[in-house]
C-alpha positions, 0 to 999 in steps of 0.5 A: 441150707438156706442162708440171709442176707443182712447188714449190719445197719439192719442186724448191728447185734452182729458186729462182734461176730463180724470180727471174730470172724475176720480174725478167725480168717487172718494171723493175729498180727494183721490186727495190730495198729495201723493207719487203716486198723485204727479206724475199721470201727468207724468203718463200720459205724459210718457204712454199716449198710455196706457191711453185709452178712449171710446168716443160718437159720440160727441166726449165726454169722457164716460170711461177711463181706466188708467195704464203703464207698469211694471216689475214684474216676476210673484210672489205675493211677488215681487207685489208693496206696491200699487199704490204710488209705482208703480207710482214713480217707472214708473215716477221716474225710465226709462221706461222699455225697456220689461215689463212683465205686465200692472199696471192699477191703475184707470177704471172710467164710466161717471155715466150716462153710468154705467152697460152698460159694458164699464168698461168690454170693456177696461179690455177686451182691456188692456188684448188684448194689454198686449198679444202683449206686457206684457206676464205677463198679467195685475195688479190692485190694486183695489179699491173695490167700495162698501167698504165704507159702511163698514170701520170697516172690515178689507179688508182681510174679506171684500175681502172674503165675498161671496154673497149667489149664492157664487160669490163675495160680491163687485161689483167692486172686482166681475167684475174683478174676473168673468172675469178671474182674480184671487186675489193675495192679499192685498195691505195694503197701496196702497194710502197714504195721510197725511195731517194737521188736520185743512185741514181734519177737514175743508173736514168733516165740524166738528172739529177733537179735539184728536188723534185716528181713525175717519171715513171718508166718501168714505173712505175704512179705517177710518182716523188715527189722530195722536198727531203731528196734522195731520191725515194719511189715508191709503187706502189698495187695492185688488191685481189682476190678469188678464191673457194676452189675451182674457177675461173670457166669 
């Protein structure tokens, strides 16, 4: 099946789609308010040429791949605390006049299409771009897909775990290592949302009665329950890096 590459600055009909899919890929709370939430929109509305989308020959959306451009000079300690900052900083601050690097902050693959290489595709293309435009290459902060299965582990050891042919453990963290990135780091607290206990509660459909740390299905870290009655969930990433131009073979 033959597939198009667009853009929400060319196809912005596509911006509904765009979130029903990454919603589709992610458990609900990861849309609730947070710093980086607050302003996905604007991201949207600022860098529409960096929010690509592949399309069937019906027109419908089967991957998107989402990010802006940012400055960064290189170095692993001038790296953003995560994806809540680099959206407030693209949104909140002008637009840099010339980036050194691309921050993808989500790939999403409509279920029905998986393992079929389309999430491949646009990192192989958002490195093409970045050639031309980012000569630092390409960030992400990802989120490793097979991490919930274990919230117990911290994500440093999680990111180390090898399968026995040696090549990483999880999937997600695989696909960008295999194409030449190289990891840099760990974003400890990427995503962060707080929220009331009674709305967290209502989410687990069982009651959340003390402080203390709960686990929280999709979650790559269990929730923190404080005393003040609201429950904090602060996702820690993976930093990588992909060189500028063409991907690994």
């Amino acid at each position: 099946m033959a597939l198009t590459l667009t853009d929400l600055s060319r196809d912005p009909w596509l911006l509904p789609e765009v979130d029903a899919l990454i919603g589709a890929n992610m458990p609900a709370f990861m849309s609730w308010e947070s710093p980086g939430n607050w302003r996905w929109h604007g991201m949207y509305d600022r860098y529409a040429e960096h929010q690509l989308c592949l399309v069937d020959g019906a027109g419908r959306l089967v991957a998107a791949a989402n990010g802006l451009p940012v400055h960064w000079d290189g170095t692993t300690s001038s790296l953003p605390s995560g994806s809540d900052e680099v959206l407030v900083r693209g949104v909140d601050q002008a637009p840099p006049d010339c980036p050194d690097a691309v921050c993808m902050l989500s790939v999403s693959v409509d279920p029905a299409h998986r393992a079929a290489g389309h999430a491949e595709r646009l990192l192989t293309e958002v490195r093409r771009r970045a050639a031309r435009h980012a000569p630092r290459g390409v960030i992400i902060p990802v989120r490793p897909t097979r991490k919930p299965l274990y919230p117990l582990i911290p994500i440093d050891e999680y990111a180390a775990w090898r399968r026995p042919d040696g090549r990483c453990f999880d999937p997600w963290l695989r696909t960008h290592l295999e194409l030449g990135a190289r990891q840099l780091g760990i974003a400890r607290a990427s995503l962060v949302i707080r929220q009331p206990v009674v709305r967290w509660a209502e989410f687990l459909g069982h009651p959340l009665p003390g402080p203390g740390e709960h686990l929280l299905p999709g979650a790559l870290v269990p929730l923190r329950v404080a005393a003040d009655d609201h429950g904090t969930y602060t996702e820690p990433n993976v930093w990588v890096h992909h060189p500028a131009g063409p991907a690994a073979p």
